[in-house]
C-alpha positions, 0 to 999 in steps of 0.5 A: 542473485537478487534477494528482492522479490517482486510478484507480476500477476497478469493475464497478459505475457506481454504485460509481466514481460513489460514490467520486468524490461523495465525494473533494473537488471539484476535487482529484482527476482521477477516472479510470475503468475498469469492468473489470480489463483496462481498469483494467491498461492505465489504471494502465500509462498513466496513471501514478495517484496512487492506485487503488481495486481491485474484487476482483471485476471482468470480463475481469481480476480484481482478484486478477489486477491486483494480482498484476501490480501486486506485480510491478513497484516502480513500482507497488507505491509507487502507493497502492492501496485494495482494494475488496469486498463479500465480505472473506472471499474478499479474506482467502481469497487475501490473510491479514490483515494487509494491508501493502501495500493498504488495504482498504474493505469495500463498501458504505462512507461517505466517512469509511471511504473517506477512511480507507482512502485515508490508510492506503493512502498510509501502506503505499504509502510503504514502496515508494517508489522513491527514488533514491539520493543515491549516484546523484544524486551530490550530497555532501550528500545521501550525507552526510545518507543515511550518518548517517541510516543511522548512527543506524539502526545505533545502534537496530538494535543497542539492539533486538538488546541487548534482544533477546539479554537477552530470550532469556537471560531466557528460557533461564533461566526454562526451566532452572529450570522443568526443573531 
């Protein structure tokens, strides 16, 4: 049985049939929903892996759904892949860059859904909901957290010597150009 849940909410058959001929057999458990009401209380359910969005659906919209789903960190870390035929009225509501949702403009081929789906998982883990090892309360962990933060400092502080170095660059170039 396949344990990894992915939620297809579209208004069209043909579409969340689509989507699941084209993910490998056996791997995923294809749920789905035809409208964005449905497709909400499925995601509070059930808890997906991942959810392929309609922008345009029935009785909640997909715009509806994904501001619910931005509300929440739980699911924000779900990966989501937006879906429409119409990318113009998607960037009309959302501009590009997308950063927390992939998008696949319809009608699209497997490679295009496989893409999609890889880059939804790669914006999907910058909301991961990871739980602290100061809260696991295990020393090891806190001490691996307090290095990695450790050299997380170290680059923060070479990118601001860059930086600062830039902006005097800047300022003189300026001055010379006005003085």
């Amino acid at each position: 049985m396949a344990n990894r849940k992915i939620l297809v909410i579209d208004d069209s058959r043909v579409i969340r049939r689509c989507v699941k001929d084209m993910l490998p057999e056996g791997q995923f458990e294809v749920l789905e929903a035809e409208d964005g009401a449905e497709g909400w209380n499925l995601i509070r359910s059930t808890e997906p892996n991942l959810i392929m969005l309609d922008f345009f659906l029935p009785k909640m919209s997909g715009w509806d759904v994904y501001q619910e789903i931005q509300k929440q960190q739980q699911l924000k870390a779900i990966p989501l892949v937006l879906m429409s035929g119409r990318k113009e009225e998607v960037t009309g509501k959302i501009q590009e860059p997308f950063v927390d949702f992939a998008f696949v403009e319809k009608p699209f081929d497997q490679k295009q859904l496989i893409e999609a789906i890889k880059d939804a998982m790669q914006k999907a883990k910058k909301h991961a909901v990871a739980k602290p090892a100061a809260v696991s309360g295990d020393p090891q962990a806190m001490a691996a957290e307090i290095q990695a933060l450790k050299v997380t400092i170290v680059k923060m502080q070479e990118e601001m010597k860059t930086m600062k170095k830039q902006f005097n660059q800047v300022v003189q170039f300026i001055k010379q150009k006005l003085g």
